[in-house]
LUMRO-484349 format. One record per residue (C-alpha): residue in three letters; y, x, z. Coordinates in Angstrom, 2 decimals, always signed. Each point is the difference from the previous one (the first is absolute). Example, Ala and Ser with C-alpha at 12.3 -4.5 7.8 and 13.67 -1.06 7.14 Angstrom:
R gumar       Y       X       Z
R   Ala   -4.50  +12.30   +7.80
R   Ser   +3.44   +1.37   -0.66
REM end
This chain:
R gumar       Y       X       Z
R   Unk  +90.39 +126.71 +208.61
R   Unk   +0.09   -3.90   -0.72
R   Unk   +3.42   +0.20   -0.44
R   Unk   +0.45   +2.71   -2.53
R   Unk   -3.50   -1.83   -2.23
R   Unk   +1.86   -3.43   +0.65
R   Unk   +3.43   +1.90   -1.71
R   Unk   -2.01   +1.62   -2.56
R   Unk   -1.87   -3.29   -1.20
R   Unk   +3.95   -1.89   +0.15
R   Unk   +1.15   +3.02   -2.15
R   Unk   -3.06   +0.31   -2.82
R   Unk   +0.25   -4.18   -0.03
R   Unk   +4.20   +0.29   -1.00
R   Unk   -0.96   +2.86   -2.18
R   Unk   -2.10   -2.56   -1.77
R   Unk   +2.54   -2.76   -0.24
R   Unk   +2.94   +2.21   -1.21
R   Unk   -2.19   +0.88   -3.18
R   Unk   -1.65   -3.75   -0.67
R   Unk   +4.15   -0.88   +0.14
R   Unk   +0.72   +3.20   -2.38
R   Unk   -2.74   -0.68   -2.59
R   Unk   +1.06   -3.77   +0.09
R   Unk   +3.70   +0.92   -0.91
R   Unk   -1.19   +2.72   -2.26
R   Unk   -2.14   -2.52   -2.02
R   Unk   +3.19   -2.75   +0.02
R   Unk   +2.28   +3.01   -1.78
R   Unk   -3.13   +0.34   -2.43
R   Unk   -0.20   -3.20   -1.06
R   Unk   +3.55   -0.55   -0.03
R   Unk   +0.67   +2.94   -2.15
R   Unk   -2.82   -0.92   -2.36
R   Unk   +1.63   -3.75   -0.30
R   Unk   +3.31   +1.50   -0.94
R   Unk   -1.31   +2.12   -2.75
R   Unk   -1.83   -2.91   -1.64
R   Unk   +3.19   -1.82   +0.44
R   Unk   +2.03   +2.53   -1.57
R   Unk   -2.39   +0.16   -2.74
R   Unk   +0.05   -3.64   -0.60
R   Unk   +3.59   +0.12   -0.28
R   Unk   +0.05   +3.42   -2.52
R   Unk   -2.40   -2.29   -2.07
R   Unk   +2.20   -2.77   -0.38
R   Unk   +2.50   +2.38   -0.34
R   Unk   -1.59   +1.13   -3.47
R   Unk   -1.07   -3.29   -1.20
R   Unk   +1.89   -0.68   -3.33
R   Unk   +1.26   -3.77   +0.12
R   Unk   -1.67   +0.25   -3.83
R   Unk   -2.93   -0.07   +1.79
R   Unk   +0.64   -3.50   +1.20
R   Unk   +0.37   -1.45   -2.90
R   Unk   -2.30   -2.14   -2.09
R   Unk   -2.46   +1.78   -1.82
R   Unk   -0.68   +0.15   -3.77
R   Unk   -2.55   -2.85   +0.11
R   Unk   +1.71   -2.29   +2.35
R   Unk   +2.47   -0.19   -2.26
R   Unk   -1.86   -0.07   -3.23
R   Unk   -2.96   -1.38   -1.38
R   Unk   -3.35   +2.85   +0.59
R   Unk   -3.27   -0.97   -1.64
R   Unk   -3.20   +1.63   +0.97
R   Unk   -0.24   +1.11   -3.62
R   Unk   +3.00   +2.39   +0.61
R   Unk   +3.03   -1.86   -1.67
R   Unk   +3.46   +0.01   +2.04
R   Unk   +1.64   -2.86   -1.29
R   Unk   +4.00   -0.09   +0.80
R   Unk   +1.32   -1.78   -2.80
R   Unk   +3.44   -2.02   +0.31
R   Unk   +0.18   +0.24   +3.58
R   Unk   +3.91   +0.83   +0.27
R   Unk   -0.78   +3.86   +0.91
R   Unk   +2.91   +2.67   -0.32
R   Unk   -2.21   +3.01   +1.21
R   Unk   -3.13   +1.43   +0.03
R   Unk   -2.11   +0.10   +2.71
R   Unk   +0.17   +2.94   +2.53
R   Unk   -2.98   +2.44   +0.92
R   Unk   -0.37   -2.33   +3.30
R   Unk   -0.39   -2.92   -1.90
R   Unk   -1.83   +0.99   -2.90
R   Unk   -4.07   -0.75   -0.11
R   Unk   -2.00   +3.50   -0.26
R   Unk   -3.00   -2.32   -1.98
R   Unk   -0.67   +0.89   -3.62
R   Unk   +1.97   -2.57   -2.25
R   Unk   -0.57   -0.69   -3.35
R   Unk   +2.70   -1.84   -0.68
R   Unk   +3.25   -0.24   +1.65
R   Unk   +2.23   -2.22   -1.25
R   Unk   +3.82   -0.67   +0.83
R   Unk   +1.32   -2.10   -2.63
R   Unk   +2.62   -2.03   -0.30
R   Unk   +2.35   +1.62   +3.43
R   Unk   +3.38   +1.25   +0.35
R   Unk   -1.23   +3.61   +0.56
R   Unk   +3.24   +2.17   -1.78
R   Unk   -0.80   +3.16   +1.35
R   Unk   -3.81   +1.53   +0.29
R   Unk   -0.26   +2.66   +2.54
R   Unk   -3.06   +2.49   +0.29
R   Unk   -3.44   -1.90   +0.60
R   Unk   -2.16   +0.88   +3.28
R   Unk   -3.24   +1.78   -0.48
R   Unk   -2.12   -2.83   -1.53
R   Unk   -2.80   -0.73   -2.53
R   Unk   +1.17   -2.26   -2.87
R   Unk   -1.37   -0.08   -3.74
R   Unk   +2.22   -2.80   -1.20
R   Unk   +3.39   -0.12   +1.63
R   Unk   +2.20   -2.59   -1.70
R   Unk   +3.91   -0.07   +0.29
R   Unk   +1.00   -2.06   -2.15
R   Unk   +2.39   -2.98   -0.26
R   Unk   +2.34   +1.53   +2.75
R   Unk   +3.98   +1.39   -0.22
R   Unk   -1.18   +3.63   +0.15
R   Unk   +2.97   +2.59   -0.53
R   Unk   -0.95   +2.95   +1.82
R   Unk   -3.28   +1.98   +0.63
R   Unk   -0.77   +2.69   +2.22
R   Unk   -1.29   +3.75   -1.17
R   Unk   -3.65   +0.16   +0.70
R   Unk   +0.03   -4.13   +0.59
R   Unk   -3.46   +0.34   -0.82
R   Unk   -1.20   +2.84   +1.43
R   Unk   -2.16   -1.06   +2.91
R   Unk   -1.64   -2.78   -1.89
R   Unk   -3.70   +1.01   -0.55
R   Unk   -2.09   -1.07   -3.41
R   Unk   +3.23   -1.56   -1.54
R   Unk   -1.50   -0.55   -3.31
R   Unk   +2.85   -2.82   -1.09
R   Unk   +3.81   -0.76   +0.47
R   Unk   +2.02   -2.65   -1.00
R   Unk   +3.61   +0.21   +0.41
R   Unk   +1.37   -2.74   -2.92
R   Unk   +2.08   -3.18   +0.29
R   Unk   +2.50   +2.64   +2.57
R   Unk   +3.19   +1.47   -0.74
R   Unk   -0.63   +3.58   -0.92
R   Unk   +2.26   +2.11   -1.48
R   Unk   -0.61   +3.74   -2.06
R   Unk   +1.44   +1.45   +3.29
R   Unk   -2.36   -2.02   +2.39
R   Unk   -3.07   +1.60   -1.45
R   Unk   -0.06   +4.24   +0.43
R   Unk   -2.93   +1.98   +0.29
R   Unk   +0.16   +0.58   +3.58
R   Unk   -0.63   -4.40   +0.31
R   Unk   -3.91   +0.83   -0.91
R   Unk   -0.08   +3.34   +1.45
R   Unk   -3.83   +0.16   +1.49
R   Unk   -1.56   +2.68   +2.70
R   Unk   -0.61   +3.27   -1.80
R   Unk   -2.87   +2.34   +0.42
R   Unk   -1.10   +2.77   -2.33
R   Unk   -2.91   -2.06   -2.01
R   Unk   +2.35   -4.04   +0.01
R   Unk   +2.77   -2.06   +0.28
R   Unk   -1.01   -2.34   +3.30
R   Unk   +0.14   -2.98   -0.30
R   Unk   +1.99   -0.70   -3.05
R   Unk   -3.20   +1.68   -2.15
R   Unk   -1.69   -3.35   +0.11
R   Unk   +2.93   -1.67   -1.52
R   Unk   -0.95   -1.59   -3.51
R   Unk   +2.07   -3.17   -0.51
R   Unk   +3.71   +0.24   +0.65
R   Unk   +2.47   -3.28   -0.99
R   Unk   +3.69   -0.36   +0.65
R   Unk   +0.53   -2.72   -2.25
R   Unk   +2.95   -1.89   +0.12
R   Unk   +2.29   +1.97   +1.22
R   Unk   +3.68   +1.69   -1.14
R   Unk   -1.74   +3.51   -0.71
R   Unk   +1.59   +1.87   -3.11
R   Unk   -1.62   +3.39   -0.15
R   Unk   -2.57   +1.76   +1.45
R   Unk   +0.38   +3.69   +2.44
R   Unk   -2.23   +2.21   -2.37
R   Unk   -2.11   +1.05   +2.89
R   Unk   -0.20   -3.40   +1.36
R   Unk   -3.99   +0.11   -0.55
R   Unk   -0.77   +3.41   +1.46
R   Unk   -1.45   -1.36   +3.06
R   Unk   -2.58   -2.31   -2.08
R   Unk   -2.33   +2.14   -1.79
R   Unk   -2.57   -2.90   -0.38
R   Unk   +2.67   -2.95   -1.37
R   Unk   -1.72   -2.33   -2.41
R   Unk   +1.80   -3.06   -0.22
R   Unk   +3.84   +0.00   -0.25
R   Unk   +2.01   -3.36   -0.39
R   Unk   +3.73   +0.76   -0.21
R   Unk   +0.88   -3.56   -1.93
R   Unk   +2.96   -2.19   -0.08
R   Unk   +2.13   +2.67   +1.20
R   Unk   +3.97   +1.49   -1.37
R   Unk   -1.28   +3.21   -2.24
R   Unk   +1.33   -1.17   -3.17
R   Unk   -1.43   +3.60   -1.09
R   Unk   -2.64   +2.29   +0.97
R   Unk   +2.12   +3.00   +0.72
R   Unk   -1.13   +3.65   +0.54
R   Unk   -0.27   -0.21   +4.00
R   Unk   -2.00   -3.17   -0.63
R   Unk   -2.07   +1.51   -2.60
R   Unk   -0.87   +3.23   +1.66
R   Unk   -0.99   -2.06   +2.71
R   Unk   -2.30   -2.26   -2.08
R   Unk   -1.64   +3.18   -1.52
R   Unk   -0.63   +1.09   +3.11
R   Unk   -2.77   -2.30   +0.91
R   Unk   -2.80   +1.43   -1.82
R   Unk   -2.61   -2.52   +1.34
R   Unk   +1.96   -3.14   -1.23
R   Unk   -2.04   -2.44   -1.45
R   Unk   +2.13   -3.13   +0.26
R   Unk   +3.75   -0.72   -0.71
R   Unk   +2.10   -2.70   +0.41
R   Unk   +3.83   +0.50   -1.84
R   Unk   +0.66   -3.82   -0.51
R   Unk   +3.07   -1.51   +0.19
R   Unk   +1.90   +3.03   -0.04
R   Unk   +2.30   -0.61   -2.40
R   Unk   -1.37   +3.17   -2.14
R   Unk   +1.25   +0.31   -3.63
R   Unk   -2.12   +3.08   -0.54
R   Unk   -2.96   +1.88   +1.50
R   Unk   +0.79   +4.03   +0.33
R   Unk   -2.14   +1.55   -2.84
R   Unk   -1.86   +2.62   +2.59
R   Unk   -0.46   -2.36   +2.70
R   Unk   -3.88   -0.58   -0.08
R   Unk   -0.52   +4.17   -0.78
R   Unk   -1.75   +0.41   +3.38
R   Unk   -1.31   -3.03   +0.79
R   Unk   -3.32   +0.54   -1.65
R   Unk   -1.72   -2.86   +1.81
R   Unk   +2.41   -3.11   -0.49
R   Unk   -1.94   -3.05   -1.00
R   Unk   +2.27   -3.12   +0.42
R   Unk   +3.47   +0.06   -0.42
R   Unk   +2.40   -2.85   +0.22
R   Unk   +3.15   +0.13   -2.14
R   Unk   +0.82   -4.00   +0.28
R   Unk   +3.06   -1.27   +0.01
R   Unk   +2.17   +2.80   -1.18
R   Unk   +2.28   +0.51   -3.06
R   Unk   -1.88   +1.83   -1.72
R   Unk   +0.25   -0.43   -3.54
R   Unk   -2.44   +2.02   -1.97
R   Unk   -3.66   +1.02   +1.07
R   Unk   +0.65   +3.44   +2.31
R   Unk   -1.13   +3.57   -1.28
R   Unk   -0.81   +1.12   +3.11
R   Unk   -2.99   -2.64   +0.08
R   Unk   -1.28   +3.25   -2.55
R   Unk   -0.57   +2.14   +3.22
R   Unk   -2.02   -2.24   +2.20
R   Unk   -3.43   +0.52   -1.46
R   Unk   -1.67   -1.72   +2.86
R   Unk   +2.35   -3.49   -0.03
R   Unk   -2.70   -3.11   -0.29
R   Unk   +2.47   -2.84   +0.96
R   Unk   +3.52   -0.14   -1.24
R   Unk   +2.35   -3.37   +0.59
R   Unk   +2.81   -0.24   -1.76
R   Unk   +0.93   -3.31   +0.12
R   Unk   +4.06   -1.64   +0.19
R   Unk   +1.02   +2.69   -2.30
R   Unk   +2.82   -0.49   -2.79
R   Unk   -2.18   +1.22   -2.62
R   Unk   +0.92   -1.25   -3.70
R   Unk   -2.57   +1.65   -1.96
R   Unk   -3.33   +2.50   +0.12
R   Unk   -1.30   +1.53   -3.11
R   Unk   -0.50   +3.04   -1.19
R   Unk   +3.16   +1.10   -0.17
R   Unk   +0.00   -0.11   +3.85
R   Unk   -3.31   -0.98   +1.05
R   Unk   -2.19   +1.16   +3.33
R   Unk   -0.70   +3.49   +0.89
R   Unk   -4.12   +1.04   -0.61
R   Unk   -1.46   -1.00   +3.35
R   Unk   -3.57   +0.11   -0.88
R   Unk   -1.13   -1.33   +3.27
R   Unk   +2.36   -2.88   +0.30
R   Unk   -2.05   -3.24   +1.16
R   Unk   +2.93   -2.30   +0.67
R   Unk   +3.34   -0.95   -1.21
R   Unk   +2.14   -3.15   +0.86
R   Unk   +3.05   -0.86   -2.09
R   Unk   +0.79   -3.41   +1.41
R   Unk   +3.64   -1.82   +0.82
R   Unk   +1.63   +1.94   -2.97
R   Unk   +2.49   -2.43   -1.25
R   Unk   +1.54   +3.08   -2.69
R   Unk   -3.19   +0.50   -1.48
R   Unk   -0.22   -1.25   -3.96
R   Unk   -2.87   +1.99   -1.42
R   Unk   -3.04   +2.63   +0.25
R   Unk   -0.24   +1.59   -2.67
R   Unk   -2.70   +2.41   -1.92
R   Unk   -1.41   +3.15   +2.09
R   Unk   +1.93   -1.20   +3.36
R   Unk   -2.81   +0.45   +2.20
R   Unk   -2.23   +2.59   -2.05
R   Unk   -0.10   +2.55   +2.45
R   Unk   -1.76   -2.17   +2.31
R   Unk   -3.92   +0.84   -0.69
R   Unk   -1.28   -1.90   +3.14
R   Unk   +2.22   -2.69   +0.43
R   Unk   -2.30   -2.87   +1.58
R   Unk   +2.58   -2.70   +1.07
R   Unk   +3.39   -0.36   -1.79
R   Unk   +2.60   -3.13   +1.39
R   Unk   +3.09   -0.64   -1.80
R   Unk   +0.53   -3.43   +1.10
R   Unk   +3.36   -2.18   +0.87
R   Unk   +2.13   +2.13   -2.76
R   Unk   +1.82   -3.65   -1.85
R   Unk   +0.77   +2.08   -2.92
R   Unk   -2.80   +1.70   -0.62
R   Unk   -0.97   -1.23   -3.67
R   Unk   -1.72   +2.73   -1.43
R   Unk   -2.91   +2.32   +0.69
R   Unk   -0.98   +1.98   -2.63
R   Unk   -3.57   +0.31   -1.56
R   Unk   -0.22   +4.07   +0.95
R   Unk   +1.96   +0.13   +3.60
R   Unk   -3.37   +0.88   +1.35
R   Unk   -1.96   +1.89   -2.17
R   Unk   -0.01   +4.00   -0.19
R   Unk   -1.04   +2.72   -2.72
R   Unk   -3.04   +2.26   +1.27
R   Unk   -0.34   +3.41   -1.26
R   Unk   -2.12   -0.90   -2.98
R   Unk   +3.21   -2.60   -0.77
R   Unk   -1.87   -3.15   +0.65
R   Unk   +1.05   -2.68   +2.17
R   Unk   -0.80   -0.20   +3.36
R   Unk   +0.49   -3.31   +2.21
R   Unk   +0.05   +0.77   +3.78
R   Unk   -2.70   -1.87   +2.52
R   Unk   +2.71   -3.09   +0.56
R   Unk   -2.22   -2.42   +2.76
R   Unk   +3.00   -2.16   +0.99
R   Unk   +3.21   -1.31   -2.45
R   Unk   +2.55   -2.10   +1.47
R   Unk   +2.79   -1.25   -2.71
R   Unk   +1.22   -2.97   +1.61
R   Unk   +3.41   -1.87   +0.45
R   Unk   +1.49   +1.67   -2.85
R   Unk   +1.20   -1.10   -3.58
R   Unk   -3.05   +1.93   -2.01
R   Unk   -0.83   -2.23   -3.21
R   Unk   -2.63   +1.86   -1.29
R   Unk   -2.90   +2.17   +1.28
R   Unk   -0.97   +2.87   -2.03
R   Unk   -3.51   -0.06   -0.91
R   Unk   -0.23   +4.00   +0.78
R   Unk   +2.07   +0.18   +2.23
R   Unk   -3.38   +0.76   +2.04
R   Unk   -3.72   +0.81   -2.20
R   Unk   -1.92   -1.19   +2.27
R   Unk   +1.55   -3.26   +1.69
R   Unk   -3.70   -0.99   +1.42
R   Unk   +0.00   +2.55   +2.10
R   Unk   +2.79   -0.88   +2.27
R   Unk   -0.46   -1.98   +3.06
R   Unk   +3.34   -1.64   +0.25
R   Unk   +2.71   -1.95   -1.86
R   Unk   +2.90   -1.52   +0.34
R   Unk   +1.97   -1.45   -2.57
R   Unk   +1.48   -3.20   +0.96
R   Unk   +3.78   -1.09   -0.04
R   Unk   +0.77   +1.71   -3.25
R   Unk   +1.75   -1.66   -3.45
R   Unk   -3.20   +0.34   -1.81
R   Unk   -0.23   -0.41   -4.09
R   Unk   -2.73   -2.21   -0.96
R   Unk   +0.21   +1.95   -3.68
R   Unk   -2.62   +2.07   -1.67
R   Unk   +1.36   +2.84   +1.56
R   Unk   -1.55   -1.18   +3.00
R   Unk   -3.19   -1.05   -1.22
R   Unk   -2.19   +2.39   +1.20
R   Unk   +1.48   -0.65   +3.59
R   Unk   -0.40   -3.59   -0.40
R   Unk   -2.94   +0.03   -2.66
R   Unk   -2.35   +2.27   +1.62
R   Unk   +0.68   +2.09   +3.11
R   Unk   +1.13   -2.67   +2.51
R   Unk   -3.00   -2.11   -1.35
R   Unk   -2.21   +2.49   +0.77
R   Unk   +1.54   +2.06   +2.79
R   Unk   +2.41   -2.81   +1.49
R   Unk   -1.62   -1.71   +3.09
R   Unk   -1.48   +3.46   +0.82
R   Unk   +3.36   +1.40   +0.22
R   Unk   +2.82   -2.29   +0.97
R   Unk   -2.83   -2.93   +1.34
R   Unk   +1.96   -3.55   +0.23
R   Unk   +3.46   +1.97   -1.34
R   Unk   -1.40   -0.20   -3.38
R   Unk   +0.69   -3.46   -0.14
R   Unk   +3.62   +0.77   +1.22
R   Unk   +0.80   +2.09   -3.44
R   Unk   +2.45   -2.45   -2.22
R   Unk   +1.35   +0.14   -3.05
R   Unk   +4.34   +1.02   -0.51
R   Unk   -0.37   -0.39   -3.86
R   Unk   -0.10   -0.97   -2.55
R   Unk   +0.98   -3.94   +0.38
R   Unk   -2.87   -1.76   -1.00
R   Unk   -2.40   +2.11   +3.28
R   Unk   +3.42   +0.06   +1.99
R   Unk   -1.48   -0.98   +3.45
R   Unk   -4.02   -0.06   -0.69
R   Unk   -2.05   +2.38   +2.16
R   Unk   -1.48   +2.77   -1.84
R   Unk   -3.26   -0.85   +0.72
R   Unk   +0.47   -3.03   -2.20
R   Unk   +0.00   +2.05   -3.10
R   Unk   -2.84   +2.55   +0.27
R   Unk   -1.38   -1.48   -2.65
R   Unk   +2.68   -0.81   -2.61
R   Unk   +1.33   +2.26   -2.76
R   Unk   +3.44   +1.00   +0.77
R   Unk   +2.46   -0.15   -2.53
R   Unk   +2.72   +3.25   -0.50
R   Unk   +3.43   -0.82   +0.41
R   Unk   +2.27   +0.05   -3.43
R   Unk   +2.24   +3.13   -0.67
R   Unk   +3.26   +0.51   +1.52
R   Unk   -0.86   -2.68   +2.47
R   Unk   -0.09   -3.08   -2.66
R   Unk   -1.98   -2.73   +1.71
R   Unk   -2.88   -2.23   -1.90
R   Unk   -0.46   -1.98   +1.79
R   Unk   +4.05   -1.41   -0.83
R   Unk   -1.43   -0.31   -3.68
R   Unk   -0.43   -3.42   +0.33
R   Unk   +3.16   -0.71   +1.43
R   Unk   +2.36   +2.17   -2.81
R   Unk   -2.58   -1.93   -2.77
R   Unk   +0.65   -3.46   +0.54
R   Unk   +3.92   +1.15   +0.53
R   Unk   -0.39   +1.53   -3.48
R   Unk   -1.66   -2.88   -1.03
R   Unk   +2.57   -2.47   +1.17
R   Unk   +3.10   +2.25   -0.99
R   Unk   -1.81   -0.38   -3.67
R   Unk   +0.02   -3.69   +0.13
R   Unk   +3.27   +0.02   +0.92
R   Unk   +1.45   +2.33   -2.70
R   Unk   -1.65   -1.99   -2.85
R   Unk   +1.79   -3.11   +0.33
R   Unk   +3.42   +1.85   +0.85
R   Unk   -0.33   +1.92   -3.12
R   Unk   -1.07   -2.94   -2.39
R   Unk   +3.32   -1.61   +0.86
R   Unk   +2.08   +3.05   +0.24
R   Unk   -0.87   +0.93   -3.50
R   Unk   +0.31   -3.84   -1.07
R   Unk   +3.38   -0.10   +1.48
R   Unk   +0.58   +3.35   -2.42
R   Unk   -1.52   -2.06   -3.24
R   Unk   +2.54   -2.73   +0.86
R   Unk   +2.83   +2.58   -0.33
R   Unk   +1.17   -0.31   +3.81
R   Unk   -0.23   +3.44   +0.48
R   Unk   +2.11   +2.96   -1.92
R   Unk   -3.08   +1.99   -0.67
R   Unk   +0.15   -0.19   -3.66
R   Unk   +1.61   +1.40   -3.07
R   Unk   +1.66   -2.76   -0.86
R   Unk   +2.57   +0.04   +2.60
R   Unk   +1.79   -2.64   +1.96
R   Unk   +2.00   -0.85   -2.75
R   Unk   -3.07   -1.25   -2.85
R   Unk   -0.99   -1.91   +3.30
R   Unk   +3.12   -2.18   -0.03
R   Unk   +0.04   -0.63   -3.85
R   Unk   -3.57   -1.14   -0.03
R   Unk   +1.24   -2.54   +2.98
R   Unk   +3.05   -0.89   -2.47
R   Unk   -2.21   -0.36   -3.12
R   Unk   -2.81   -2.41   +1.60
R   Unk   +2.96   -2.10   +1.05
R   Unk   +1.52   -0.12   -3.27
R   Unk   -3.21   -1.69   -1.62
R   Unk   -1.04   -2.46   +2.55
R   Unk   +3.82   -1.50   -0.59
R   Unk   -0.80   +0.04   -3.78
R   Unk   -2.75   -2.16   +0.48
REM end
């Protein structure tokens, strides 16, 4: 009986030890297994890593403010940053100026309002560029090298849904400025329903064609527009039809040579530059379209223009600031340029607060050429060939001594006289209180009287003695004038020598 408990006890007690040993190894495998899964799935992660991802983000390569502005301007870049790189933060401003970038592939999902491209060698842009770029409100692609074939209307192509255009719906100022863009796709504005502000200046167009004009029209929120520098001989007669809410337009710089009809359609236009123009003459004969709620218009650096004649600006009921300034050859502005008939046929003035006439060769200033000249708050007359004649004396006589210093402050004292001699050089001011004399007809000078008198006077004194001896010479028979003949001349000679020998 000991014996067989004794075996029992050995057997239960290896029993034991066989499954400690088992559970042992079983745990070993366990953990062993588990280590080689984590390992694998370290390695499948590094596996899909993206070396992008490695790379320098957005804001260790640029400048990041806490007030949401990305500045990357002139730091040599040829790309855009990738999705890995780029900073999910709201930006206000981002800024890449002044880089190589040639190509511009789509943007990352991002929130930008002001994302500025400018000043870079841009040829090519992707369709839908823009797409992912949240709140983009505006886009500056100028100082690039764009082409008509560069910009389709799949480049702002924006997420569609059934109520908007995402994002491109917040777009409102678009520029590509300087650039080598001749015409525009017709439906290149389809994708911005909400475009305000267009600048499309110092670029090839030469002419507004038909694609270009359709796609003008098109934007039927534009309220600024920026065709300077074009080199534009004429603007297309229907081209402001549609755009019922244009306020400032910019025609600067063109070739234009006569004041646009189409100006007649844009009933809204408040500010219209037209400035480096070759324009000769305006007058009624080719004066301004009505645009009765015109406040501003600059005619300035216009080295063709010689005169403004009567009922140039008449159509122009609220005109409040007019600049024609830096035009060398400007002598003349006529007395009615400004003024307009109302219904009852009396003459209206419009509400003119600010007149700038400087740097041009004006000699006179026409008394009406405004009625009510204390109501502006501006003036600007200096470097002009002013007459210091009684056709200026009510400039120089009464309204710069009474409205000067208000109006032009220290300038006033700047005004000289051009003519006539005798005031050649003397500041206006100087003769505010003097009685100006007219100028002679046909340009006959007084004050060269004195001069032509005394050479009258001496060419007199002259002649008298001259013609006391010539006709003495002619009573002493030396000259032939006479009757007598050369012949009774000699026989007087003969017969006064005959009787002096007799005595």
């Amino acid at each position: 009986m000991d014996r067989r408990l004794l075996f029992l006890v050995l057997f239960a007690f290896t029993m034991i030890k066989c499954e400690d040993n088992i559970e042992n190894a079983t745990d070993a495998n366990s953990k062993k297994v588990i280590l080689e899964t984590k390992d694998d799935e370290a390695i499948d992660t590094n596996a899909t890593e993206s070396p992008e991802s490695k790379s320098p983000r957005i804001c260790q390569v640029c400048n990041c403010t806490k007030a949401g502005e990305i500045n990357c301007d002139d730091r040599n870049m040829t790309a855009i940053f990738t999705r890995w790189q780029w900073n999910a933060k709201v930006s206000k401003v981002a800024s890449f100026k002044g880089n190589l970038i040639e190509h511009i592939t789509p943007f990352p999902i991002s929130t930008i309002n002001r994302l500025i491209l400018q000043g870079n060698k841009i040829t090519k842009i992707d369709d839908a560029a823009f797409k992912q770029i949240i709140n983009l409100t505006e886009l500056d692609l100028s100082h690039n090298k764009l082409t008509s074939e560069s910009l389709n209307p799949k480049v702002f192509e924006g997420k569609f849904s059934r109520e908007a255009y995402e994002p491109l719906e917040n777009l409102t100022i678009l520029t590509v400025a300087y650039n080598k863009i001749h015409s525009f796709h017709q439906d290149l504005f389809e994708h911005m329903s909400n475009l305000r502000v267009l600048n499309m200046s110092h670029n090839l167009f030469a002419q507004i064609d038909y694609s270009t004009s359709l796609a003008i029209s098109s934007i039927r929120q534009l309220e600024e527009l920026d065709l300077s520098y074009c080199d534009l001989k004429q603007i297309p007669e229907t081209l402001f039809h549609t755009t019922r809410y244009l306020k400032k337009l910019n025609l600067s710089g063109n070739r234009i040579m006569i004041p646009p009809v189409a100006l007649g359609d844009a009933i809204a236009l408040e500010y219209l530059y037209m400035d480096e123009n070759p324009i000769k003459i305006i007058n009624n004969s080719h004066p301004f379209p009505n645009m009765t709620k015109l406040k501003e218009l600059s005619f300035c650096c216009m080295p063709h223009l010689t005169a403004i004649g009567s009922g140039s600006f008449l159509g122009l009921d609220s005109l409040e600031t007019l600049r024609i300034q830096n035009c060398p050859n400007l002598q003349v502005i006529h007395e009615f340029a400004l003024n307009y008939q109302t219904e009852s046929n009396e003459p209206m003035w419009p509400p003119l607060k600010e007149l700038v006439l400087s740097d041009n060769a004006l000699q006179y200033l026409p008394q009406y050429l405004l009625l009510r000249w204390d109501l502006l708050e501006k003036l600007d007359l200096t470097n002009n060939k002013w007459s210091c004649d009684c056709n200026n004396q009510y400039l120089i006589g009464q309204m710069l001594p009474q409205q000067g210093k208000k109006l032009m402050g220290d300038n006033v004292d700047a005004l000289t006289c051009a003519t006539p001699p005798e005031h050649a050089g003397k500041n206006l001011s100087s003769l505010f209180e003097k009685h100006l004399r007219c100028l002679d007809l046909y340009g006959a000078r007084p004050e060269k009287d004195t001069a032509i008198l005394i050479g009258v006077l001496i060419g007199v004194l002259l002649a008298i003695p001259v013609c006391l001896i010539i006709f003495f010479l002619w009573r002493r028979g030396f000259f032939f004038w006479s009757s007598s003949g050369p012949a009774s001349f000699s026989r007087a000679f003969y017969k006064r020598t005959s009787t002096t020998e007799d005595n």
